[in-house]
N, C-alpha and C positions, 0 to 999 in steps of 0.2 A: 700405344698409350693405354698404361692402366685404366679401365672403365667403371667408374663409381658407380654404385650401387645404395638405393635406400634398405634399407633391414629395419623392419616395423614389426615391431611384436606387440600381441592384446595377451595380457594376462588375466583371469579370471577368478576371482578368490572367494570363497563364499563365507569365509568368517575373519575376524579381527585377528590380527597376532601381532606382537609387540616386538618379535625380534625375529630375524635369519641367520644363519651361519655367516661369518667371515671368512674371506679366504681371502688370500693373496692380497695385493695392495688396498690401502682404503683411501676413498679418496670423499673427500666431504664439500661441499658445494652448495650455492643459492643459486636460485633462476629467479628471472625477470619475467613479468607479465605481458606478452605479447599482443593478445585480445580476449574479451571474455564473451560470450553469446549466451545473453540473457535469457531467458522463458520465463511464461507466464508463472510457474514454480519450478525453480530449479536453476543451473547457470552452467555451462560449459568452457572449463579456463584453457588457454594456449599460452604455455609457456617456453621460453627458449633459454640457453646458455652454452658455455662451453669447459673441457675437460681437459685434463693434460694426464695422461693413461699411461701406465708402465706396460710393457711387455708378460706376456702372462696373464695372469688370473687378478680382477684387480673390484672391489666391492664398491659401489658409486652412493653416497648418503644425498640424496636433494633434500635440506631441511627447510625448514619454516613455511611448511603448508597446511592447507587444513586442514584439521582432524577430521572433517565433515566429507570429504571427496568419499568418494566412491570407488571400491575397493575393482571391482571390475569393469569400469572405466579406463581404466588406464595404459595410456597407448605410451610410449616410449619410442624414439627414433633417433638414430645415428646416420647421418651418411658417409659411412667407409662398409668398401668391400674386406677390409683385415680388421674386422672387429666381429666377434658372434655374441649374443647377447644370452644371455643361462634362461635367464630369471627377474622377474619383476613382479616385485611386492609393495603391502604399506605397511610401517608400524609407527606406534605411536610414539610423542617426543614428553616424554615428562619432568627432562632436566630444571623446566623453566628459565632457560637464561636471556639474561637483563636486555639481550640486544635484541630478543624477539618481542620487549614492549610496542607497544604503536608508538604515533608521534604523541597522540591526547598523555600517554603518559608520561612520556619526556618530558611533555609542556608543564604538565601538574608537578612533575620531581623540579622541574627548575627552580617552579611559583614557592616549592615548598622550602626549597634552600633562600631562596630569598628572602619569605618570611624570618627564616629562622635565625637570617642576619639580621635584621630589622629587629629580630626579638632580642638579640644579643644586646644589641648596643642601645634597648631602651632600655634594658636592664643595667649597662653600666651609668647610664642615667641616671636611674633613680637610685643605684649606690650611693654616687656621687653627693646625689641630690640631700640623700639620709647623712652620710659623712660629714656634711656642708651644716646640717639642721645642728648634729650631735654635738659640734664646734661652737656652735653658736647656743647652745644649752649648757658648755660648759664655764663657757665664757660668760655668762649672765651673771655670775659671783661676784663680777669685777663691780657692777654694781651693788652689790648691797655690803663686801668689807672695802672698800675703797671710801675715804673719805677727805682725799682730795682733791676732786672735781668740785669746781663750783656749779651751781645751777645749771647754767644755761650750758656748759659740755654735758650735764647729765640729760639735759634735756634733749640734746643734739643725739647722746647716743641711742636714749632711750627708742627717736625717731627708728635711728637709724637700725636697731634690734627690731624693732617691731616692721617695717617693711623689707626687713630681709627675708624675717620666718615665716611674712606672708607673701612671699614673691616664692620662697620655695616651697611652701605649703601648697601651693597653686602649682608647680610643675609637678611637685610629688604626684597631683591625685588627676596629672594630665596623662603624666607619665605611665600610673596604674591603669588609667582607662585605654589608653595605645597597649597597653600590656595584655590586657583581655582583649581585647578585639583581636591585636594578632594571634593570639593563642586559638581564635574562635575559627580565624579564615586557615591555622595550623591544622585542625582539626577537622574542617570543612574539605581541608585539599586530600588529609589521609584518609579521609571516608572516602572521597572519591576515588583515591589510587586503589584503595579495596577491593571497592565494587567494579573497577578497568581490570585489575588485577586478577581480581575470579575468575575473569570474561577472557584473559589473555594470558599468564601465564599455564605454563601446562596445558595449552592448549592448543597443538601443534602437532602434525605429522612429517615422517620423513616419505620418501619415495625413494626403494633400495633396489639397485640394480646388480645384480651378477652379471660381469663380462669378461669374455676374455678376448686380447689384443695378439695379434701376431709380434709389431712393432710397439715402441713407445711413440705414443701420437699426441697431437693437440686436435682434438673433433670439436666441431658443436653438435648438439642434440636440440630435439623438441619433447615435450612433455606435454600433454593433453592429460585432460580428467572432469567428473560432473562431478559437481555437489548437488544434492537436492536439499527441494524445500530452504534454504538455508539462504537463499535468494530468490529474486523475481520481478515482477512488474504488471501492472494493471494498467487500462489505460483511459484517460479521462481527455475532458476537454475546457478550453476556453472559449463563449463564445462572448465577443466583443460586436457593441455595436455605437457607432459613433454618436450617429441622432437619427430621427425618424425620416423613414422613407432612406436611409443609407443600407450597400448593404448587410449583411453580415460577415463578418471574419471569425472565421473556424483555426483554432487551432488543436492538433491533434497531439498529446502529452503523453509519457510515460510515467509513473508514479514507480522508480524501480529504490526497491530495498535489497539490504545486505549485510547478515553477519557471520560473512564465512569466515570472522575471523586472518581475513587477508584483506590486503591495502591494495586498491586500486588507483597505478597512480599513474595520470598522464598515458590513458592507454586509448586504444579503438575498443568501440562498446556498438554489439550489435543487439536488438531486439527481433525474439525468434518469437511466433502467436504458436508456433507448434507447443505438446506436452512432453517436457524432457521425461517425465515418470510415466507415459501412458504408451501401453507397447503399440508397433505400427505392424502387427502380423493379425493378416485376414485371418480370422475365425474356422478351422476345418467342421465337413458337416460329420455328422456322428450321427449315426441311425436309432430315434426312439423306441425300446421295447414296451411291448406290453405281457404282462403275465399277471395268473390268477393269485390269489390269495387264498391258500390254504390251511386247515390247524397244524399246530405244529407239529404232534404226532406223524402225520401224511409228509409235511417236509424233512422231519428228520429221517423217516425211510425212503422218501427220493435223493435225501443227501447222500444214504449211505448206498444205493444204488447205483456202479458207475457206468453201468449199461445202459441207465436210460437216458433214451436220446434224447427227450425235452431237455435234462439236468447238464446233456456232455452240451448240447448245442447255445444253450446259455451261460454257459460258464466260459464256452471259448470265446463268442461273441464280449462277454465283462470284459476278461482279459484281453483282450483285443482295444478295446476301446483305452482300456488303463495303461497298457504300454502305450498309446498315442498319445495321450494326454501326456504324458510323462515324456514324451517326443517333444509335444508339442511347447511343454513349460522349456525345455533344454533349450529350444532353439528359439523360444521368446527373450528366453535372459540374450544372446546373443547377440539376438538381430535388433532391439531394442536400443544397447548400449554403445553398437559399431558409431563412430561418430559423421558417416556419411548421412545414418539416417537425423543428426542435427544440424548439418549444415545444407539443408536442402533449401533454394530458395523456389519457391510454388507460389505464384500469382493467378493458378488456377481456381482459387478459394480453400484449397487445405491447409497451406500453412504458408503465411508470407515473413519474411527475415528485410529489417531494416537495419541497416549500416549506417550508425553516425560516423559522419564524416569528423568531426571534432574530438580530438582526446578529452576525456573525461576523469577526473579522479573521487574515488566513491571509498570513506572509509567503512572499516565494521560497526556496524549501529544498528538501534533500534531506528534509527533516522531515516525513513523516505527522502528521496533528491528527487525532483521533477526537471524531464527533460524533453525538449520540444524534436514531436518527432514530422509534422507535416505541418501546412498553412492552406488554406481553400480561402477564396471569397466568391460567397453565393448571393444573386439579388433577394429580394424580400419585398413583401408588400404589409403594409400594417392597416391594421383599424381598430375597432376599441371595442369591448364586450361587457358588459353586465350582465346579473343574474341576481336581481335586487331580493330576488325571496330568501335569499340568503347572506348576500350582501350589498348593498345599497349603494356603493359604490362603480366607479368604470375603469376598466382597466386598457391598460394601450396593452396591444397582441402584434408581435412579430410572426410573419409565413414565410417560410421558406420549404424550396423541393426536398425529398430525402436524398441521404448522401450514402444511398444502397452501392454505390457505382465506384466509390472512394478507397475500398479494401477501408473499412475504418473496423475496429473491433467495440461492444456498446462499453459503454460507461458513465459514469455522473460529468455533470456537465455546469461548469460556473458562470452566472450570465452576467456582463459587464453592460449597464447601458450608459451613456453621457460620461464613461470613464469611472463609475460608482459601481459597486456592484451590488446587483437588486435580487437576486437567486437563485435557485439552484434547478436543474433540471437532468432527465435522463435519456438519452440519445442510444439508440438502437437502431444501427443500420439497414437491420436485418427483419426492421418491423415493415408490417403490410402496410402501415399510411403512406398516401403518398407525399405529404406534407408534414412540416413538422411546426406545432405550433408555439410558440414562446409570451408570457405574461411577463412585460415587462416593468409597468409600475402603476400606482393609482393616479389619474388622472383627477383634480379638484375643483378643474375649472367646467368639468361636466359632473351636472347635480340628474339623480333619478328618485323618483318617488315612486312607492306604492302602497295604494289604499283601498281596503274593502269598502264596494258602495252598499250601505245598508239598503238606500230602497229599491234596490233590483237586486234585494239578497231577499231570500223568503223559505217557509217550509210550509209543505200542503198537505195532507193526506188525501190521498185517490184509491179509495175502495180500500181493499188490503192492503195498499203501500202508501210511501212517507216519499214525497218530492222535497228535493234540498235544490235551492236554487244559490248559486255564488256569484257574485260580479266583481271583478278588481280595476282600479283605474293606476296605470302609470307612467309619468309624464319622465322629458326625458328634455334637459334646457342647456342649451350648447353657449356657454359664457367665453369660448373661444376669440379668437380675431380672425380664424380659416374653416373651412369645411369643413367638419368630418362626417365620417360612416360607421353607426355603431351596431353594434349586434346584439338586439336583445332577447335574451331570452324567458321564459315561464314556463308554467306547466301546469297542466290538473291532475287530478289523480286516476289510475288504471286499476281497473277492477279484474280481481282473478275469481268474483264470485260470478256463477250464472246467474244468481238471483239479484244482482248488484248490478245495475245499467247507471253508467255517465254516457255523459252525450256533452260536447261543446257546441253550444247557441250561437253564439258570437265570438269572435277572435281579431276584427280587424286589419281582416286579409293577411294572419300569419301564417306560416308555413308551420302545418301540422304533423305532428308524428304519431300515428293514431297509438299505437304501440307504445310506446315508451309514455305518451301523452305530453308531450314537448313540442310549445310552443315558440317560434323564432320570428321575428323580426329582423330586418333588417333598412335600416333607417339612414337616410343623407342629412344630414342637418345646416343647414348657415347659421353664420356664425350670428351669433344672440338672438337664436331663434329656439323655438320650442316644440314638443308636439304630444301628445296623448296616446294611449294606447289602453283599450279596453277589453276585456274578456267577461263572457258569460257560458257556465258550463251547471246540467242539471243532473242530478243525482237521486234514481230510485232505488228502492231495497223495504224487504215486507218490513210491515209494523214492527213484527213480535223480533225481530233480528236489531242486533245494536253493531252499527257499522266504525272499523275503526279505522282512522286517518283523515277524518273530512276535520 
């Protein structure tokens, strides 16, 4: 038994060119999209199909791909041991032809023929309509040399002329107006095909193979290739939360764009967090020199000196270093584009690859598609916070643990509470909190007040310095029908002068942060119950100094 053999060849091209030689049979060809693997920038397509090969020497055209691939990406595979494969290139396709529109343009060419019928036949309309007027303008004679009708038939006709040339006076100018409008949505649909048109015609590569066949065969092949930049995906989140004290539901989203100029349709679509553009070769070390700085005089006769040892021993060391680099660029393009190093899946934290399970179809657009890539649900605990120095209101606070543990990558994050959505937030797996907290909405059946006490606010002078005394009062009245626990916070001010001493007096057993100078409460309330909260904080600083922030 003959024993097949795969034959994979990487071709490597490092400039554009628009044609190859011909030889022997040509055989011209589409492929289907098998799957594409996403990245953060960039996209990795698998494509398949199959060939019907003459014997010989035989040129393979794959069209309608994108211009955008990447010229040394490109892997090409047969499985027959009686085929050798020459050559694998890209050039570009400029014929523009009609069948490499998208579908948006098909849809627009249809809209546009239909219009155009539509325009037709308002137009035989309002022929008609004028034909019909002119008939009856000529006919109007009959009244005034006719002087055999008695009254009441002149009167009959007379009727009957005037509600005719206003019955079609009235389609004429309905007629006109259907006339402009379609001309308008005519107009509308060929801007549009323009602007599809720019983006799509002439906008295409072939993928050209030299082979040669022992036998005449029917093979199938794969084609592989990346595009950069030209696709991608970010990834974001929803979090939902039903009502309070429920608990969160995470979902984890892909926000992936595309305009490579190719129709993704009904395919497997994976997402890779690795960088298709970013090389994966460790860094070689390379030894720092150092050397003196002399005029240039003293340099040009150590240049022209080839004896001396400092000049030979520096100059081999440069060279040395410059052939490696130049090693080292050769085998980056390489090992960068081989596509093992894109289909790596690593759950270790470098690079993790999700597989939708579900076909997806993505056309070329400026158009982002969002697509769900995980679902968590985390408990949460809530309670409610103000910080009326700034805003006088309370708000209800979602907590929940971080989801450091989830492979999640950060991103913005949309907050749904009661089924509403109330705003937006940013989730960073990768941050030191251990919690993560969310403001859900203003709460109005809790009222807070604050108010400076004037008579336990005062200013003294003590020898060379000026005492500032401040007192604030703020109450805090739970109009609810259950419990709650709020978090309040204040603060005084932090002095970064030496000669500037605050001190807090009173606080009402808050929890002080002498540092930041942040004061917190925290407070249980029943429901239609009230409670106060007082602070007193003193402030010296010399006479002759004007202090700013009190």
């Amino acid at each position: 038994m003959k024993k097949i053999v795969s034959v994979l060849i990487i071709i490597f091209i490092n400039f554009l060119f628009t044609s190859l030689p011909v030889f022997g049979n040509k055989v011209e060809t589409t492929s289907k999209i098998k799957k594409v693997t996403v990245f953060n920038k960039g996209v990795n397509v698998q494509r398949f199909g199959n060939l019907d090969i003459k014997k010989g020497d035989n040129t393979i055209y794959i069209q309608e791909l994108s211009p955008y691939l990447s010229n040394e990406s490109i892997q090409f595979v047969i499985k027959s041991s009686k085929v050798i494969i020459n050559s694998v290139g890209k050039e570009m396709n400029y014929l523009g032809i009609q069948n490499h529109l998208t579908d948006e343009v098909k849809l627009l060419k249809d809209s546009l023929d239909l219009s155009n019928e539509k325009l037709r036949l308002a137009q035989v309309s309002l022929r008609v309509y004028k034909e019909e007027k002119d008939l009856l303008d000529e006919n109007k004679s009959v009244l005034k040399l006719s002087k055999e009708f008695i009254i009441d038939d002149l009167m009959d006709l007379s009727d009957f002329f005037r509600e005719r040339m206003l019955d079609i006076e009235e389609k004429i100018s309905i007629t006109n107006k259907k006339i402009n409008n379609i001309n308008q949505t005519i107009a509308n649909i060929q801007s549009q095909m323009r602007t599809l048109n720019a983006r799509v015609r002439n906008q295409f590569s072939n993928v050209v193979i030299q082979i040669t066949s022992k036998e005449e065969l029917k093979v199938d092949y794969e084609l592989s290739y990346n595009i950069k930049d030209r696709a991608g995906w970010k990834p974001c989140f929803d979090l939902r939360i039903e009502k309070m004290n429920s608990p969160v539901d995470i979902t984890y989203k892909a926000e992936i764009y595309q305009n490579t100029n190719e129709q993704w349709k009904n395919i497997n679509i994976s997402l890779s967090t690795g960088n298709l553009n970013q090389s994966n070769k460790a860094p070689a070390f390379n030894t720092d020199y150092l050397t003196v700085r002399r005029n240039e005089r003293n340099k040009y006769r150590e240049l022209q000196t080839s004896s001396n040892p400092r000049y030979d021993n520096y100059s081999s060391e440069a060279a040395g270093v410059s052939v490696d680099m130049e090693m080292a660029m050769d085998d980056d393009i390489g090992y960068a584009e081989t596509s093992a190093a894109f289909t790596t899946v690593d759950f270790s934290g470098t690079q993790i690859q999700y597989d939708i399970a579900l076909p997806y179809s993505i056309s070329s657009s400026s158009k982002s598609i969002f697509m769900e890539i995980q679902k968590i649900n985390l408990p949460a605990t809530y309670d409610y916070y103000t910080y009326p120095k700034l805003d006088k209101d309370v708000f209800l606070m979602c907590h929940f643990t971080s989801i450091a543990e989830q492979n999640f990558l950060a991103g913005s994050a949309q907050i749904y509470y009661e089924g509403k959505s109330v705003g937006t937030t940013y989730l960073d797996p990768l941050s030191t909190k251990n919690t993560i907290d969310l403001s859900l909405s203003r709460d109005f059946s809790i009222l807070t007040t604050r108010k400076p006490l004037k008579k336990f606010s005062s200013e003294t002078k003590i020898s060379d310095k000026v005492k500032q005394e401040r007192s604030f009062e703020i109450t805090l009245k739970n109009n609810k029908s259950s419990k709650i626990t709020v978090k309040l916070v204040d603060q005084i001010p932090v002095s970064n002068d030496k000669s500037i001493d605050v001190e807090l007096v009173q606080s009402s057993e808050a929890k002080f942060n002498k540092n930041k100078g942040k004061l917190t409460w925290l407070i249980d309330l029943e429901p239609n119950t009230s409670t106060t909260k007082n602070f007193t904080y003193t402030v010296k600083y010399p006479v002759n100094e004007r202090v700013i922030g009190l």
